[in-house]
Wavefront OBJ file of the C-alpha trace (Angstrom):
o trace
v -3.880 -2.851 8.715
v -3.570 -0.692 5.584
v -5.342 -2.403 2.344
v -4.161 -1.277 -1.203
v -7.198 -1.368 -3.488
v -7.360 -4.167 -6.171
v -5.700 -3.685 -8.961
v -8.780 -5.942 -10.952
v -11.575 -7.865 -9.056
v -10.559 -11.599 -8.338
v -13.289 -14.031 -9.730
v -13.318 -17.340 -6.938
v -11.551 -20.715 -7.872
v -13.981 -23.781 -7.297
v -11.853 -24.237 -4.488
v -12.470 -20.347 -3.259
v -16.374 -21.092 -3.868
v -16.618 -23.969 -1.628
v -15.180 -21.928 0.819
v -17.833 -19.584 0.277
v -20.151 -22.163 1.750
v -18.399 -22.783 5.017
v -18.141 -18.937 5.475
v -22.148 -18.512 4.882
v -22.711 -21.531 7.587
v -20.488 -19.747 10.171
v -21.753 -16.680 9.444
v -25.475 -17.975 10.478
v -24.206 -19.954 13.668
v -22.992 -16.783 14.799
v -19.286 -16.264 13.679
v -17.813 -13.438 13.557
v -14.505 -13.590 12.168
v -12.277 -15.865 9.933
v -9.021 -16.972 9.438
v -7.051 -17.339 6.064
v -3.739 -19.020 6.306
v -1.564 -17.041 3.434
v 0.447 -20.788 2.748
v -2.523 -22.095 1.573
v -4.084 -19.834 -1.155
v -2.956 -18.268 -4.186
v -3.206 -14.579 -3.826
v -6.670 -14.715 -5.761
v -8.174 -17.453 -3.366
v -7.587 -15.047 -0.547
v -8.643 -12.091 -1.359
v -11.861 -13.443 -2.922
v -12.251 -15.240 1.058
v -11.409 -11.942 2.488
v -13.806 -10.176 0.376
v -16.747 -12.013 0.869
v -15.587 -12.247 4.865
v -16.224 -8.311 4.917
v -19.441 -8.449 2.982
v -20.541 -11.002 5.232
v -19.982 -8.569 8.474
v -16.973 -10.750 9.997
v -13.223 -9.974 10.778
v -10.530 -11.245 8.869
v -7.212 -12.578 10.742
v -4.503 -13.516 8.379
v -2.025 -16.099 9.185
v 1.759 -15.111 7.763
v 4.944 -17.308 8.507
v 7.478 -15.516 6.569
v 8.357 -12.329 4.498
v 7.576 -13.871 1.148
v 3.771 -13.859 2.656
v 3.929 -10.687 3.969
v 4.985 -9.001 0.709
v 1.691 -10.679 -0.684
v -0.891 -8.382 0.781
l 1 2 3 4 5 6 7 8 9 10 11 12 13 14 15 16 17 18 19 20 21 22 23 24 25 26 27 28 29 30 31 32 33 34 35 36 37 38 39 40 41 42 43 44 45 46 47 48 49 50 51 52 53 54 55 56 57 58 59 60 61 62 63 64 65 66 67 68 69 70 71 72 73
């Protein structure tokens, strides 16, 4: 998948941080990749997840349904 750099760097919603959480938890059980459903996050939300997903060492799987999504990456 090609990535286009940021054009700023996000700062996480409260909503982004508490996801944060969960991904540190699965991280130390042994998880090694994560899945962000585009319908659900603003554009910021995500890429702070998917961020933070790479830092942490895992693979990122993102869920599209439609064009409009798509053209969000």
């Amino acid at each position: 998948m090609i990535r286009r750099p940021p054009r700023s760097t996000p700062k996480p919603s409260s909503a982004a941080s508490d996801v944060y959480k969960r991904q540190y938890e699965s991280r130390s059980i042994g998880s090694d990749c994560i899945l962000i459903i585009m319908a659900a996050l603003t554009d910021n939300e995500a890429e702070c997840i998917e961020r933070k997903a790479i830092e942490l060492g895992m693979d990122v799987i993102l869920e599209i349904h439609n064009q409009k999504e798509l053209e969000r990456l």
